[in-house]
N, C-alpha and C positions, 0 to 999 in steps of 0.2 A: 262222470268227472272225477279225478283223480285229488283233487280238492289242495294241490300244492299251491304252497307259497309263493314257488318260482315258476310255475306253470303259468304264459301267458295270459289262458283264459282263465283258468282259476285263482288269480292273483287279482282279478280285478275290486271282486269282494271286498279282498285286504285292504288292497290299494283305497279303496271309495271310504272304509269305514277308518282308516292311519288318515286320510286326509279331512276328513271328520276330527278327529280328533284332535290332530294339530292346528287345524285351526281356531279351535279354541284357546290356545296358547300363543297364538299373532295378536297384534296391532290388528284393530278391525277397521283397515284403512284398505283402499286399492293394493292390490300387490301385481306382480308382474313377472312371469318366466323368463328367465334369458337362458340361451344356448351357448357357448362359446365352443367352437369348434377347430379343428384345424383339418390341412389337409390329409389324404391318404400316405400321401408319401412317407409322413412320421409313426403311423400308425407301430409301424414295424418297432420303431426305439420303444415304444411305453410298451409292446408285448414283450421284449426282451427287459428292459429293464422295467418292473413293474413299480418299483419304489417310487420312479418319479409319477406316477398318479396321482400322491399327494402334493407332488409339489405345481402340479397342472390345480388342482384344486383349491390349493391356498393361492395359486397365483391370479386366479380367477375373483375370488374374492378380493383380496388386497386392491385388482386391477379398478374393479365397482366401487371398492370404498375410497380409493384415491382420489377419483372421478370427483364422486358426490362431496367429497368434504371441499376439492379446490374448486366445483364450479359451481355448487348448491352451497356450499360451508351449511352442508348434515352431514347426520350420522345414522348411517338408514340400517336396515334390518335384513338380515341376511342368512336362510337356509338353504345349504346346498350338497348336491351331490355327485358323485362322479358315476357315467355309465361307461360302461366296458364297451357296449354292444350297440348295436345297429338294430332297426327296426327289421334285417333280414339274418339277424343273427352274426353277423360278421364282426370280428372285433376292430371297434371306430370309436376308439376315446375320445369320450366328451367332458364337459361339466354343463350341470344342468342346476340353476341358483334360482329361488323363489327372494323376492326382494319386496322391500318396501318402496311403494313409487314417492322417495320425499321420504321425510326420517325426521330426527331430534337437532333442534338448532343448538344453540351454543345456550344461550338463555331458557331449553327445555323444554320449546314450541313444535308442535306436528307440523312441519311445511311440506306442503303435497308438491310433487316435480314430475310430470308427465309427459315431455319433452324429455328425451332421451339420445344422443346422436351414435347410432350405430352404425353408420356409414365414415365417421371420423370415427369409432373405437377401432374397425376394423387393421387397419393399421398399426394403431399401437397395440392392438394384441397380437401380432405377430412378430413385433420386433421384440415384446415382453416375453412368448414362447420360445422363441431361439437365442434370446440371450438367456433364458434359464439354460434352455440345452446344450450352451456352451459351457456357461460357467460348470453346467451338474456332469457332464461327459468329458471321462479322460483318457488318459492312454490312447488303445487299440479303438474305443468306442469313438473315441471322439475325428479321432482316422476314420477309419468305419462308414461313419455317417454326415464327417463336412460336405460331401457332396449332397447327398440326401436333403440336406438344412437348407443349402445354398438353391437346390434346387426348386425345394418348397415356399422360397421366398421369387425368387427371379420368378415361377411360373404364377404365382400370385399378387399382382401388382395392385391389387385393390384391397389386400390384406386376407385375413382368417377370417372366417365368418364368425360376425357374432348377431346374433337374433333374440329382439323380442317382441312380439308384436303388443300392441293395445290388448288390455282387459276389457272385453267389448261389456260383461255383465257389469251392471252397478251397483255401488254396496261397496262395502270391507269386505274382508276376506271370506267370513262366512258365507255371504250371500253369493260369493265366487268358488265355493268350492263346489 
């Protein structure tokens, strides 16, 4: 074994003993993985323009905490990260966010929210990624790639995929890592 960091199988190590450790620094409440993805078509804009990665990531976040504060009124918890890559190595920008299912009320209380609608986020997370993409692309970019945009919405009528499924373990976080 070659014992890297970013080596697949030798990354797992890291990987099991970082998520160890961070979860000692959560809410020991359920939490919950969500994907936010978009289609191939765009792939192409975030490899040429790599800057907007972060703005895929904060837009993901803000998208979650919008959600939670206007139809839970919390304030949930939220680590996240952005992958370049695909599970076959290909570059397929994601975000990938560890949340709390349910967050801090107004008055300071844990309310747990386990009901999630991904099938309505779907939608609005596409209309929230290509209005970044308009407003952050200009000039020749923004030529460039209207077709691209336009395209990636007309072929996606059900929206961008956003995924998280049930924490089937029980427990807080610990007992879930």
């Amino acid at each position: 074994r070659c014992k890297g960091k970013f080596c697949s199988v030798c990354a797992t190590g890291y990987m099991q003993e970082w998520s160890k450790n961070t979860a000692e620094n959560l809410y020991n409440m359920p939490h919950r993985h969500i994907m936010f993805t978009m289609p191939e078509e765009l792939w192409e804009i975030f490899l040429k323009r790599r800057d907007l990665l972060k703005n895929l990531m904060d837009l993901a976040a803000e998208f979650l905490q919008a959600w939670f504060r206007k139809h839970e009124k919390v304030e949930i918890g939220i680590m996240l990260g952005i992958h370049t890559f695909g599970a076959t190595m290909n570059f397929n920008p994601h975000a990938h966010l560890l949340i709390t299912e349910g967050g801090l009320t107004k008055d300071g209380k844990m309310k747990h929210v386990g009901f999630i609608p991904y099938e309505m986020m779907r939608k609005k997370w596409q209309k929230e990624v290509i209005k970044m993409l308009r407003k952050e692309l200009s000039g020749r970019d923004k030529e460039k790639y209207r077709k691209i945009i336009e395209k990636a919405y007309t072929d996606n009528p059900e929206g961008f995929v956003v995924y998280g499924p049930r924490n089937r373990r029980k427990g807080g976080i610990k007992q879930q890592v």
